[in-house]
N, C-alpha and C positions, 0 to 999 in steps of 0.2 A: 591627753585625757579623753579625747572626742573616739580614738581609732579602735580600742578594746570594744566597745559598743556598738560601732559601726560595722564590725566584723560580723559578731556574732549576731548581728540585726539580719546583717547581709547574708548569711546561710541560711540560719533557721526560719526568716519572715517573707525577707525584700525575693531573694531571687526565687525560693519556692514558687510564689505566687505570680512569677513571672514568667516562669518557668510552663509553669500549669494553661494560664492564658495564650502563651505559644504553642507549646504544643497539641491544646485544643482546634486549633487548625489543622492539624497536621493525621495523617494513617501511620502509626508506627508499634508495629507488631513486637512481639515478643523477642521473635529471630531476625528482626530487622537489626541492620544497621544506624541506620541515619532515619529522623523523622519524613514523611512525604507530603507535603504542604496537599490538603484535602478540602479546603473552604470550610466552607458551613457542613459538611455533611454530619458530622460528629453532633452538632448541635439539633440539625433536624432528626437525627435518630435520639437526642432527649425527649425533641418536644413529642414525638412520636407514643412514648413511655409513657401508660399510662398507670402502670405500679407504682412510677415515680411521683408521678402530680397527688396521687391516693397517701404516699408515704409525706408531703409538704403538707397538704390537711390533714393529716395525723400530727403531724411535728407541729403543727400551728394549734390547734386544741389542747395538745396535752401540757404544751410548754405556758399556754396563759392562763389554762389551770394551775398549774403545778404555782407559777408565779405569784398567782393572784390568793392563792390559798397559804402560800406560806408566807406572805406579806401580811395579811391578815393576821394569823395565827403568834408571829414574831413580832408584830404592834402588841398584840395583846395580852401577848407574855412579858413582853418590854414593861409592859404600862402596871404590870403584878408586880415584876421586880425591879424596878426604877428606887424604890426603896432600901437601903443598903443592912437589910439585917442577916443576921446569921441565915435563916430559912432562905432567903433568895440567894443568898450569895452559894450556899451547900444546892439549892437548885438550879445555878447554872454552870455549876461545875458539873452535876449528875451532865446536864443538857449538853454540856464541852466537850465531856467523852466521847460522842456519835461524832464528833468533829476531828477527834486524836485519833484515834483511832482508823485504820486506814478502810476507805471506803469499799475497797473490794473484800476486806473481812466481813465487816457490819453485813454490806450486803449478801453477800453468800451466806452468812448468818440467818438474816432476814428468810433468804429462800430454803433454808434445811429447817427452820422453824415452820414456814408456810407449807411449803411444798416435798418436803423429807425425800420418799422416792416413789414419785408416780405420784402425787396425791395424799400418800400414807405419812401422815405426818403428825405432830406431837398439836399443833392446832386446831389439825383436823378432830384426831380422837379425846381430845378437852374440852370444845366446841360441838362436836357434831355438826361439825359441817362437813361439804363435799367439794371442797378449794379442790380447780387443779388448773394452774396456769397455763397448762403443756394444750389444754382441751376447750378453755372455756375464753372466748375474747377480752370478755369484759371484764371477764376476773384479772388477765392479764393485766389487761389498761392500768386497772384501777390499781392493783398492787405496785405496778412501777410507779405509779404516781404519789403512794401515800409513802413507799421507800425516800425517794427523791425527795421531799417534801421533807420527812426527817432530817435526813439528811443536809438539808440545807437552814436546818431552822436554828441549831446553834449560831454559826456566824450571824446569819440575818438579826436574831434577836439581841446577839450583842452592837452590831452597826447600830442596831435602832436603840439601845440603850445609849448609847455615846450621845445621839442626833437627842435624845431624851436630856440627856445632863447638860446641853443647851439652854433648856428652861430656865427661865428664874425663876427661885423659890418663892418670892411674893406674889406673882403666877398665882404659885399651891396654897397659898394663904388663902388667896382673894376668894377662890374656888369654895375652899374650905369654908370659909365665913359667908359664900349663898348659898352652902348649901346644894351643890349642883353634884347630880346623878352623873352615874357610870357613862351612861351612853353621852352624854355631854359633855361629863370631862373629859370622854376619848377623842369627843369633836372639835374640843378647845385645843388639844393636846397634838393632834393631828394640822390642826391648823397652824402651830407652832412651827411644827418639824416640816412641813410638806415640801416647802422648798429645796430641801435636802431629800423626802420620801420618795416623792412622786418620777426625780431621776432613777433613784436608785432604783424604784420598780422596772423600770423600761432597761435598765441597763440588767438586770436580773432573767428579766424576759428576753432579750438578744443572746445571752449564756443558756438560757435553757434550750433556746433554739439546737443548741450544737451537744445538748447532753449526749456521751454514749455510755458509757461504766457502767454505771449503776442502771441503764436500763438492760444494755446486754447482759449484765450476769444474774439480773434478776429475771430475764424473761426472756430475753433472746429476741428473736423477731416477731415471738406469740404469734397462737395460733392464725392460720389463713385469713383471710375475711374472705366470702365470697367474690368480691369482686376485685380480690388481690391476687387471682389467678392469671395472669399476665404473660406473654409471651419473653419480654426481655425483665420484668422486675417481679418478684413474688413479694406479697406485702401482706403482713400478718399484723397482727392489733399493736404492738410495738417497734413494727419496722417502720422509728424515725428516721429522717433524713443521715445521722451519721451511720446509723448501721447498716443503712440501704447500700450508702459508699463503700462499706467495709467489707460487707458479701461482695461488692463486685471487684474490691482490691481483691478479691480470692479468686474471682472468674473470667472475670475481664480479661481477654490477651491483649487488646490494643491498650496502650497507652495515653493513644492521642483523646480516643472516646470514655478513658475513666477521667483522662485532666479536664473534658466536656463538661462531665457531670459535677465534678470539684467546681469548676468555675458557677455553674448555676447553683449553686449549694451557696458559694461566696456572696453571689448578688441577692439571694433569700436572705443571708444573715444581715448584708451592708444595708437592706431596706430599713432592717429591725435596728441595727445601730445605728442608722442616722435619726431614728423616730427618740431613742434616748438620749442622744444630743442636744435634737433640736427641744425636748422638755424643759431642758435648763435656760431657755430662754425669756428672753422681758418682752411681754407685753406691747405694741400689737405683732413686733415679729414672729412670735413663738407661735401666734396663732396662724399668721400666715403659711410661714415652714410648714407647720403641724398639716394643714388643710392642701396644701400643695402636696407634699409626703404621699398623704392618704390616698390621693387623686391617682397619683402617680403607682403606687403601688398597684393600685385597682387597676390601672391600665398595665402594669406588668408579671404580674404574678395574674390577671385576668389573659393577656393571652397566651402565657404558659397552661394553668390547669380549664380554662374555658369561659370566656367572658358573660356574665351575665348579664344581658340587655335589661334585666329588668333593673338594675344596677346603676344604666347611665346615667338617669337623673343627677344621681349622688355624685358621679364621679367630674358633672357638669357642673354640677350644686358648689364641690370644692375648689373648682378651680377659678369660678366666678366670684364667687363671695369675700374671697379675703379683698378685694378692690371696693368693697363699702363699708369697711371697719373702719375707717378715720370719719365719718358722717354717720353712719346711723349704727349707733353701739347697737340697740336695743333689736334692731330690728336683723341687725348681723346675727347674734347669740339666739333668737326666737327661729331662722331660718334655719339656722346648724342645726339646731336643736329636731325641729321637722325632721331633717334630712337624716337625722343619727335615728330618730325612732325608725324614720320607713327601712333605713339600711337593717337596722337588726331583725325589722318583720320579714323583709325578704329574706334574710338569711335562716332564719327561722322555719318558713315557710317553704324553703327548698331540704334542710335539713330531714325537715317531715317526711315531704316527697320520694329526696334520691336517699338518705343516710346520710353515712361519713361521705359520700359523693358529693353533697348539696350541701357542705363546708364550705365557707369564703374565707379561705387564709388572710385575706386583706382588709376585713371586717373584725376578725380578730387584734389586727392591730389598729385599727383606724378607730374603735370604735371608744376603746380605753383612751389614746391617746387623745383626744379630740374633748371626750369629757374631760381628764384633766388637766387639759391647755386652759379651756374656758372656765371651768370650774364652779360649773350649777353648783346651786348653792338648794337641799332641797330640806324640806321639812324632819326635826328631829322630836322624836318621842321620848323625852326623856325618862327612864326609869333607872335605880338601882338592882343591881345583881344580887342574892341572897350572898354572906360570907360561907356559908357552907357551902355553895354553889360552886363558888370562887374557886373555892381551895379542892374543891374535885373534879374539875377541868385542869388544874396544874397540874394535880397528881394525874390523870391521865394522860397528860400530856407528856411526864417523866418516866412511866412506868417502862412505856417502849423499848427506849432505853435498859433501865437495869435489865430488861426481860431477856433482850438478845445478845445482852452481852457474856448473863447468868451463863443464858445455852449455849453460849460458844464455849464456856468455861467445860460445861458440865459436859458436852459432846465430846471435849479432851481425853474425857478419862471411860468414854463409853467403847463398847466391844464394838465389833464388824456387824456393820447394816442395823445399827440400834439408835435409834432416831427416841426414845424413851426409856435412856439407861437407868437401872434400878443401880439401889445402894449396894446389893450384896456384886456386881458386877460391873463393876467399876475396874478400870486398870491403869498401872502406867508406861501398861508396851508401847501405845500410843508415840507416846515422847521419842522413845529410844529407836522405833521406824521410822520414823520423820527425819532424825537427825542420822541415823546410818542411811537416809536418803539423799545424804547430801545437801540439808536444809541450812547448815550452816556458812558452809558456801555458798549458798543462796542469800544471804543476810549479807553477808563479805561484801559481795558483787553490789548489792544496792548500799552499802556504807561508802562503799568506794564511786557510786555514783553520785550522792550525796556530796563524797569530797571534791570528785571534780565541780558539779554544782555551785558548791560554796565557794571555791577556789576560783573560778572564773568571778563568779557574782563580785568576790570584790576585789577582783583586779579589775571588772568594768563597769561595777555599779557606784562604786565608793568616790573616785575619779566624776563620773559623770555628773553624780550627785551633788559633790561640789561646786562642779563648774555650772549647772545647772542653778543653784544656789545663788553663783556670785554673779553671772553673764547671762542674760537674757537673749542671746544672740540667733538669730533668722536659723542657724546652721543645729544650733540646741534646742532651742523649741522646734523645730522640724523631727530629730530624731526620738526628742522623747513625748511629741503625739504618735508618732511610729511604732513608737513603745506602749503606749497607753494604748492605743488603738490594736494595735496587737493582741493586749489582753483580751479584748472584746472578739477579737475578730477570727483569732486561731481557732481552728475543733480538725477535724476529721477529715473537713476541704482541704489545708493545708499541710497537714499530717500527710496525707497521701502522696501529695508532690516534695515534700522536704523527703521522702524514702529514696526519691530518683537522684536528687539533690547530693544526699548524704551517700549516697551509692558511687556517684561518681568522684567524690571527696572522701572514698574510702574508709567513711563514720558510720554506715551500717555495722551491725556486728562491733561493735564498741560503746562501753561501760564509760567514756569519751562522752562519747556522740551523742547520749541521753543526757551526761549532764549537763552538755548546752542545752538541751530543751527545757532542763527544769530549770535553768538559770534566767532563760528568756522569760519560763512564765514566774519569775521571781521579781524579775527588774523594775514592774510598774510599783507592786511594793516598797520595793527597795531608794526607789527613787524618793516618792513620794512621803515617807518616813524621814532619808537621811537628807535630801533636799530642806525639807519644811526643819528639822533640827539646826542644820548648820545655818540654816536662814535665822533662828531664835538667837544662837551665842553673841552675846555683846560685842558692837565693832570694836571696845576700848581692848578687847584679847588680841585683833588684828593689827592693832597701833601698837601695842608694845612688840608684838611680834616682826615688827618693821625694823624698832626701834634696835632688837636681840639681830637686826640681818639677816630675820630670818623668809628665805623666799615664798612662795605660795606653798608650792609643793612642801616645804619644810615647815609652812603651819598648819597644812591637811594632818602632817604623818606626826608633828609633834603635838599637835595639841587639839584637834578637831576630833583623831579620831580614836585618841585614849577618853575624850571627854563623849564621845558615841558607843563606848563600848555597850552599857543598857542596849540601843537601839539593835547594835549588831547582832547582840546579843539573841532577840528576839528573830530577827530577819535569822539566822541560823537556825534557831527551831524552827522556821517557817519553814528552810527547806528542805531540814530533814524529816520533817513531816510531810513535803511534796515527794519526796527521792520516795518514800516509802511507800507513799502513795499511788504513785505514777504506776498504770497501766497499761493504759492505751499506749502509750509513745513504745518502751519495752516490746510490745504485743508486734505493734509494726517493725520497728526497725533489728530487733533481735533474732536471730536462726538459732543460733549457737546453743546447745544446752549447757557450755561449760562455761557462760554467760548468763546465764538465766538468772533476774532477780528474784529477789522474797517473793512480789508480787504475781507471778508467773508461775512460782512452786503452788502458792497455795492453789489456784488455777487450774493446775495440773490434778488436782485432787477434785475440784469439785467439776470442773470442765463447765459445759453450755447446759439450759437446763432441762434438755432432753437425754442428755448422758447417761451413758449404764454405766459408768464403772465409778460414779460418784463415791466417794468415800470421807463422808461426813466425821468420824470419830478421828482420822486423820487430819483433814483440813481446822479439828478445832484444837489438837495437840501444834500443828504450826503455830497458828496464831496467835497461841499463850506464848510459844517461845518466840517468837519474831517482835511483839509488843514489845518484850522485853529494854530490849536495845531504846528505844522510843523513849522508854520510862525512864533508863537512865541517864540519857542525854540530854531530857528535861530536866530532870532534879540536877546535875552537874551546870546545867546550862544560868540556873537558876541566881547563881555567883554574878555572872556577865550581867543580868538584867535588874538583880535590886544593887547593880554597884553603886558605892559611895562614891566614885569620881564625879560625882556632876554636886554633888552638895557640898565638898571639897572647895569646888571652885565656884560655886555660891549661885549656882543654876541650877531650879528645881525642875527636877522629871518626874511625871506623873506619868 
């Protein structure tokens, strides 16, 4: 039960990543044969990089924006439809959609609405504005962020609903009957959930560390920044940390100094997930962790991009302090407290100075983190929100939605280079080019990745799950924090090295070889779901099933996992809405065009977003047909998940 899992751990995660770390020693060229053990030299031509350290305070800014604002934004949409009436439930299905729907449509969407060609766009001439990503930094920035941000606010607002239905309802009574304002009951309601919130944000923030998708195809590296003019790294307002990787998987000959840069990429993310870890902790530990973390980081990500001495107080402040938290509470929380305002002035005050230069990647995370370790508790102003108010912040907040998705429809049926198709010109050659392009063998190719996907997932997720369920054992809990930790830990670092990987295992260039990857990033799902299930079935199922002769395996396969069919049922639509998904993986490990997924066709139309040969009335006739499939393997799928086997047998699933 344990070997399926251990396998497919062992290509796609374990040896990558070991892979990378060794050959980060080594000079090993394109035309080489064998790697040539090189010391440090690969690492001292990182730290030398100084696009790179510009493109880590980029990645650090925009990631605890993007975090911090969609956290906000999906508490406060949680907290609108926590309520289960028709209106909330029709608007978070509208909000779902940006979630089904596969992110490199939406967002190519996003940018033929914003950006059309060169500028000239249906936004633009609606607005009168002068948007143009390709030219302008900040518009860049700011557009990936508010992209991303969508994008990630359906799931977050339903996680935050679930951590919501937590509450108890005499809670909402109590509330009800003082009388307590908006902003108060957010603060009740918050204080509820947190222990559940306050992870999830840090664990959100280490994932946005490693976004690349949706920023590459809505922006690409954007425009220069002045001082992204660099001899080894060119770094442009959105060349975050993974697409800085991914230009140099394009340029790089040596091997040994891209697995370099992969590994510093790795120890930037394992800062940011151990800082989510250590959140979930009690009390005085958590604080501790937390204030050591911080320290430490300062000291390592400070002598990567340039230690700030005005800095060391703080970084002496955390590493003293936690040694007086069991004696002097009061005067522990009053010192931190100093120490986090001087850190932000400083940071602040160099921001002014250099810019994006005078960024402290480490103050970004130190600074969150430490507040809500300790958990100042500060003065609240209670007031109510008007209801008309109310209800025009949701509808703005929905509108996004129907808007881009209208215009993907409506760019379907528009002529060549019409970014603002009239009625009377309307057509439906569209369709019929796309598919004499081969579009449907492009659909084929990702269904069949899908199947392997699904196909591996449970011959090793189902198995593990179990065992996991019933055995606690040193050898299962090791593989599946391997697995959890994974989820968190894979992006574009590891991507890079699973190519060399998969290259010498023959799984480049295979419809194979991707659906291990979408199976890998399925598993913590999958575990986690079917684990916690088979843990709920009544042991008296197991006794009789002793009683019938029947072995383990013979009560997994007769009676565990007809009674999980719901569950599976969902984990299948998970992943073929990942197979449809998936990009990046495709992007890396595919040559072949007679392999090419859905994902990669559409791509091919809209390309990077300095492109000429974009072709928008194309890319929106795919995407109606490529949904397609999507839609009916939900409604088909939909049998598997409201099944009656669990009510049957007198266990209810909600």
């Amino acid at each position: 039960m344990v070997l399926p899992v251990t396998l497919i751990l062992g290509v796609a995660t374990i040896v990558p990543i070991l892979w990378a770390i060794y050959i980060s020693f080594t000079e090993y060229g394109v035309f080489q044969q064998a790697p040539v053990f090189s010391g440090l030299k690969n690492f001292e031509e990182v730290l030398g990089d100084s696009g790179f350290k510009l493109s880590l305070r980029l990645t650090a800014l925009w990631s605890t924006l993007k975090t911090s604002i969609e956290i906000l934004l999906s508490f406060l949409i949680a907290l609108r439809l926590r309520k289960a009436t028709k209106l909330s439930k029709a608007s978070l299905i509208l909000l779902g959609v940006g979630w089904f729907i596969p992110s490199f449509i939406t967002v190519s969407g996003w940018r033929a609405l914003v950006q059309g060609y060169g500028g000239y766009s249906l936004f633009n001439i609606v607005l009168g504005t002068e948007i143009d990503i390709t030219l302008n930094a900040f518009q860049a920035f700011t557009s990936s962020l508010f992209v991303s941000i969508w994008l990630s606010l359906p799931l977050s607002t339903m996680i935050i609903l679930g951590m919501l239905g937590r509450v108890s309802k005499e809670l909402d009574d109590v509330m009800k009957i003082d009388g307590t304002g908006d902003i108060y009951t957010s603060s009740i309601l918050f204080g509820e959930i947190r222990f559940l919130l306050i992870p999830y944000f840090f664990f959100q923030l280490a994932r946005s560390m490693k976004e690349f998708t949706s920023v590459f195809l809505m922006t690409g590296n954007g425009p220069l920044l002045p001082e992204g003019f660099t001899p080894n790294t060119l770094t442009g307002s959105t060349t975050f940390l993974g697409i800085a990787l991914f230009r140099k998987f394009s340029s790089v000959k040596d091997y040994g100094l891209l697995s370099a840069y992969a590994v510093f990429v790795g120890g930037f993310s394992l800062i940011w997930i151990l800082g989510a870890l250590f959140s979930r902790g009690d009390v005085p530990k958590r604080h501790r962790h937390v204030l050591f973390l911080s320290s430490a980081a300062h000291v390592f990500l400070g002598l990567f991009t340039g230690l700030n001495l005005l800095l060391l107080p703080v970084i002496l402040g955390y590493s003293i302090l936690p040694l007086i938290i069991p004696r002097f509470r009061k005067t522990f929380r009053l010192l931190v407290g100093t120490l986090l305002i001087y850190e932000v002035l400083i940071t602040i005050l160099g921001v002014v100075q250099r810019g994006v230069s005078g960024i402290v990647p480490a103050t970004l995370l130190s600074v969150p983190l430490i507040l809500f370790s300790l958990r100042y508790r500060f003065p609240i102003i209670d007031f109510t929100i008007p209801g008309w108010l109310k209800r025009t912040l949701m509808v703005l907040c929905l509108i996004p939605t129907a808007l881009v998705v209208i215009y993907i429809l409506v760019l379907s049926f528009a002529a060549d280079s019409d970014i603002m198709p009239s009625l009377s010109e309307m057509t439906l050659a569209n369709f019929g080019r796309v598919i004499s392009d081969g579009l449907m063998s492009n659909i084929l190719n990702t269904i069949i990745i899908a199947f392997w996907a699904s196909l591996i997932l449970l011959m090793a997720g189902i198995p593990f799950s179990y065992l996991f369920s019933q055995r606690k054992s040193m050898l299962v809990k090791g593989l599946a924090s391997i697995i959890l930790f994974g989820s968190l830990y894979t992006g574009m670092h590891t991507l890079l090295p699973m190519y060399f990987v998969f290259d010498k295992l023959r799984l480049t260039d295979s419809l194979f070889g991707i659906g291990i990857v979408v199976c890998i990033q399925s598993l913590p799902l999958t575990i986690i779901l079917l684990a916690e299930f088979f843990s709920s079935v009544p042991r008296e199922l197991r006794e009789v099933s002793l009683l019938e002769g029947l072995s383990g395996t013979g009560y997994l396969v007769k009676i565990l996992i007809p009674l999980s069919l719901p569950v599976i049922g969902g984990l299948l639509v998970y992943v073929m809405v990942s197979s449809f998904s998936s990009f990046s993986t495709p992007l890396i490990l595919l040559n072949s065009q007679e392999l090419m997924p859905f994902s990669l066709r559409i791509f091919s139309y809209v390309g990077e977003v300095r492109s000429y040969y974009t072709s928008w009335n194309l890319f929106g006739a795919a995407s109606v047909i490529g949904v397609v499939p999507l839609l009916i393997f939900f409604r088909s799928s939909l049998r598997l998940i409201y099944s009656s086997n669990l009510r049957d047998q007198g266990i209810e699933y909600d």
